[in-house]
Each structure stands twice: as structure tokens, then as C-alpha cells.
C-alpha positions, 0 to 999 in steps of 0.5 A: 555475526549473520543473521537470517532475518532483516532487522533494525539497528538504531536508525537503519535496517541490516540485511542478512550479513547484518549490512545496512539495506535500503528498501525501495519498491512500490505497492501492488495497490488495488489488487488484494484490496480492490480501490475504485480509482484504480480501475478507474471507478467511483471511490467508494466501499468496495464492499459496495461494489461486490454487494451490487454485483451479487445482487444482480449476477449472484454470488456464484458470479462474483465468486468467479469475478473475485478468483479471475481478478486476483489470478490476473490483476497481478502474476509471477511475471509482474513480481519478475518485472518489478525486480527487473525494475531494480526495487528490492521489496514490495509492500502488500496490501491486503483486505483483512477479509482476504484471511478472516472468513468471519470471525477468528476463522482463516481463510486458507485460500486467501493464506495460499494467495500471500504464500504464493506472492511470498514465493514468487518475491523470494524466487526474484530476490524481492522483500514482501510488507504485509500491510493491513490495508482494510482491517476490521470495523475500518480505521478511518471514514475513506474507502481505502479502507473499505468504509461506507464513511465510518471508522469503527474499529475504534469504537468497538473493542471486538473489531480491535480483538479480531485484528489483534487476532488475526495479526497473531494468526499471521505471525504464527505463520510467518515467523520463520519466513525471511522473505517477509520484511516485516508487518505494516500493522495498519494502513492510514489509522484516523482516530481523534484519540491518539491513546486509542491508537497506541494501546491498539499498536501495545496490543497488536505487538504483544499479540505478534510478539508472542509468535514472532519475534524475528520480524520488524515491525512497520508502524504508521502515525496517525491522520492518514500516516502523516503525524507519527510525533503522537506515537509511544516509545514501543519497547520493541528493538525492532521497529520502523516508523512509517508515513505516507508522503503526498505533500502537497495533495491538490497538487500530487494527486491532480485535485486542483488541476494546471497546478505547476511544481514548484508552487508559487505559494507556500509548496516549494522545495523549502516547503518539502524540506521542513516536513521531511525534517521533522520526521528526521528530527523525531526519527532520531529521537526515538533511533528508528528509521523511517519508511515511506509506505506509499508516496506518488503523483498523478503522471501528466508527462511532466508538464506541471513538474510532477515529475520534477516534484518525484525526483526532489522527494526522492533525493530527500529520502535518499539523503536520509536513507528513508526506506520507500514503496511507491504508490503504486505498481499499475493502475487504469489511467485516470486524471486524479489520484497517483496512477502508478509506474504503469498505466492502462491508456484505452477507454474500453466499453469496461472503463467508459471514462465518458460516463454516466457509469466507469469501471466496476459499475459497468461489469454487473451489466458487462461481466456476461457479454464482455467477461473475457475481454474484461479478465484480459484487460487486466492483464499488465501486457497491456498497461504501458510504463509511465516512463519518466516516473519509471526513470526518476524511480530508477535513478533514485536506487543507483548509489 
């Protein structure tokens, strides 16, 4: 029999012809919940960011700074691109300030944002993951989540009822809508008590449930998506386990520099091997499949075997059929963090990667003079592929 909606069965995800699919495909990070390395700024709340930005330009500005950023950082011809690319899905991550205006009041134009990226990925044949990047109160200390250094999602059980909400809302609205694969529920959770975060996942799944009941549901682990042996057995017949993969991080991310893979201590391929075996082992036990919702490495033309690390983990994803998004679409080049299958080369008046002032704390004093120049500059026709990451991504979808 057929059906309409991709969905799980056992340790595999099943198409519409009810035929196991692997889904390879990267994030479009950094656009609908802005990171600062990404456009090669200091790492920190971009709340911070839009406050100092008003406070200089007002609110009328960052309103134009906002709209002309999401119209530009991402269009149809990128989503065109990455099917050009052969990836088959993209996971979304989004700010939950995109949708909740305040709360349990949805922000339709936010919603056309989603809606209009749903059609494009269905125009060009692409899945789309929702993924609550930045939820309500935030689920852990770091900036990705949009923190000033607190996790209070967990501490206050309103924030927790607005994120149940707002996942309801979602539902609601995608319920009928096969181009959705499912809902990555929350983005690198960080929360002592692990009870806290499965009574957060019992609640969320009832509150979507309730509206949908097509979709799969993506759920991470614990400590930023690494430890998913602390998760209950959901009584949910479809659901993924999802991690997050940068082992080893000093090295994926270019923290301790002129390091070269394989590392002569401890972080070798048996190394790499052992942790993929443990979500195999757990992944059995509870009959999901796995999904690796974001993995990547800093690109400094192989010369440290970077590459050569990308292509091991990805021949152990392939071996046991993990489903994957690399971190991430495109990105200002940077010497830290995953910087992306694209890359923005030029030091612009805008980036200055010399300093004192990089990236978004140059625009308040640059948006007036330099605001056109700026909006073209985010534009993907000039970020250049990082091509041995291109390849080695390519390589991994051929059977």
C-alpha cells in the first residue's frame, strides 16, 4: 500500500511508495535564526545584536535590516541549487520569535516565510524539517539558541507551555503537508535533569499529536544532541532518534589549530567507529532510525585532513543507513566553527576580519552608507563552493 506521508518503520524511513529513503541534505543555518560566526560576528545572542541595532538606527531600520536579510540571505534559486546538488531534504531552522509574536499570538508573516520555503522544496523535489533552533526561555546557555548565558526554558513552566503551544500551532498547520518530513522538536536541549527534558518531549508529542498524526517526529538527546541513551521509549510509532556529530570538536571546528586527522591521540577512526556504535547499539534497541541533524567541519582545503575526517563519518552513516543535514548551506568564511558547502571569501568594510568590529557590529554604523552593498553581499552568487566538501557530500548520496 502507498501512502502520502514519509514515515518510519522499525529502523528505516519509508517514502510515499512505502520504499526505504535515505535523507541527505544540509541546514540553511544562520538564516531564520541569525548565528554571529556565520556572518562572521562575535557569538553572541542575536537578540543582543537587534537591541544595539535599534538603539542606534531604531526600530524602523531593523525592521527594513530584518525583512531585506530573510528576502536575500536565502531564495528560491538556493533551494533549486541544493537539489542541483542531489540532497533530497533540508532541515530548517527556525527562531520561535519567527512565529510567536508574543505569547500564543502567531505571526502570519513569519508563517508565509515557512510556507513560501515549503514551496520552493516541493517545486524542486526537496523534504523540509522544521527545527526549533531557538525556543522559548532557550534550552541551553550557548547563542544558537539565542542566550545571554541561561537555559530558562527549563526553569519556567510557562516558556515550556508556550513551546508546547506553538508546536501545536505548527501542526495544525502542517498536518496535511507531505513536503514537511517531520519536526526536529528542539535544537541542542542542555538540562541537568534528564526527567525534565522527556516530560518536555511527552508533552510537545501530545500537543502535536493532537493535530497531526502524519508526521515523523525528530527527537534529539540531551547535552547539545550527543547523549540520546537518556531518552524514554515515546509510545510514538513514528519517531527518529536525532544527534549532532562534531567528534572530535578542537579539531572539526578549528579550536586548537594545525591539528591533523587522524589525531595522533585517542581521535582516530576506531575512535569515530565506537561512538557511531553506540547509537547503532541504542538505535536498535529502541527500533528508530537515526538522523544526524547537523555535522560539519571547519574547510581549510584538506591540509589537516578535514576532509578526510568528512568522507570517514560519512562512509559510517552510510553503513548504517543514518539519515543526515550537513552543517551548513553557506556561511562567511571564518577560521572556526563549520563554515559550510559555500563559503564568503572577500573582507569587506562589512565583515573587517581585522577588527576591532566584525560583522554585524559594523552595520549599525554601516547600514546608512553601505545598506545596498550590504543586502548584495549576502546574496549566494557571490559565496564560492568549498569544493572538496561539495565532492565528498556528493560522493556520500551515490549508491
Amino acid at each position: 500500500m502507498s501512502q502520502k506521508f514519509l514515515r518510519t518503520f522499525k529502523t528505516k524511513i519509508l517514502d510515499k511508495k512505502s520504499k526505504p529513503i535515505i535523507l541527505r541534505g544540509v541546514n540553511l543555518g544562520g538564516w531564520l535564526m541569525m548565528e554571529g560566526y556565520i556572518l562572521h560576528s562575535p557569538n553572541e545572542g542575536v537578540r543582543k545584536f537587534k537591541r544595539n541595532f535599534s538603539s542606534h538606527l531604531g526600530d524602523q531600520a531593523l525592521n527594513s535590516f530584518e525583512k531585506e536579510f530573510t528576502k536575500a540571505f536565502i531564495q528560491e534559486k538556493d533551494i533549486k541549487n541544493i537539489a542541483s546538488l542531489g540532497f533530497n531534504c533540508i532541515r530548517l531552522p527556525f527562531h520561535y520569535k519567527l512565529i510567536e509574536t508574543k505569547p500564543y499570538c502567531y505571526s502570519q508573516k513569519g508563517l508565509k516565510v515557512l510556507d513560501k520555503t515549503v514551496e520552493w522544496a516541493k517545486k524542486h523535489g526537496l523534504y523540509i524539517i522544521l527545527d526549533l533552533h531557538a525556543a522559548v526561555g532557550c534550552q541551553n546557555h550557548d547563542w544558537h539558541s539565542d542566550s545571554l548565558g541561561k537555559a530558562d526554558l527549563w526553569k519556567r513552566e510557562s516558556f515550556q507551555k508556550r513551546t508546547v503551544a506553538l508546536w501545536s500551532f505548527l501542526a495544525k498547520h502542517y498536518a496535511d503537508d507531505p513536503t514537511i518530513a517531520g519536526y526536529d522538536i528542539l535544537n541542542e536541549a542542555v538540562v541537568h535533569d534528564k526527567e525534565k527534558l522527556n516530560q518536555f518531549y511527552h508533552r510537545v508529542i501530545e500537543g502535536i499529536r493532537e493535530h497531526d498524526k502524519n508526521h515523523i517526529l525528530f527527537i534529539e538527546g540531551n547535552l547539545w544532541a550527543t547523549d540520546i541513551s537518556c531518552l524514554d521509549d515515546f509510545v510514538d510509532d513514528n519517531i527518529v532518534l536525532s544527534i549532532h556529530f562534531y567528534h572530535p570538536i578542537d579539531f572539526v571546528f578549528n579550536f586548537v589549530q594545525n591539528q591533523s586527522y587522524p589525531l595522533k591521540k585517542n581521535w582516530d577512526k576506531i575512535m569515530l567507529k565506537n561512538i557511531v556504535q553506540t547509537y547503532v547499539d541504542f538505535a536498535k534497541k529502541r527500533k528508530c532510525p537515526v538522523f544526524v541533524g547537523e555535522f560539519g567541519v571547519n574547510y581549510r582545503y584538506n591540509e589537516y585532513g578535514e576532509v578526510d575526517w568528512l568522507k570517514y563519518v560519512l562512509s559510517l552513516f552510510k553503513k548504517h543507513q543514518f539519515h543526515w543535514t550537513y552543517w551548513t548551506y553557506k556561511a562567511i568564511k571564518n577560521s572556526c566553527f563549520p563554515d559550510g558547502v559555500l563559503s564568503y571569501y572577500p573582507n569587506s568594510s562589512w565583515i573587517n576580519r581585522q577588527g576591532p568590529k566584525m560583522g554585524w557590529e559594523t552595520y549599525k554604523s554601516l547600514w546608512s552608507s553601505s545598506r545596498k552593498e550590504i543586502i548584495q553581499s549576502w546574496d549566494t552568487k557571490n559565496f564560492e563552493p568549498n569544493t572538496k566538501v561539495v565532492l565528498a557530500l556528493k560522493n556520500a548520496k551515490s549508491k
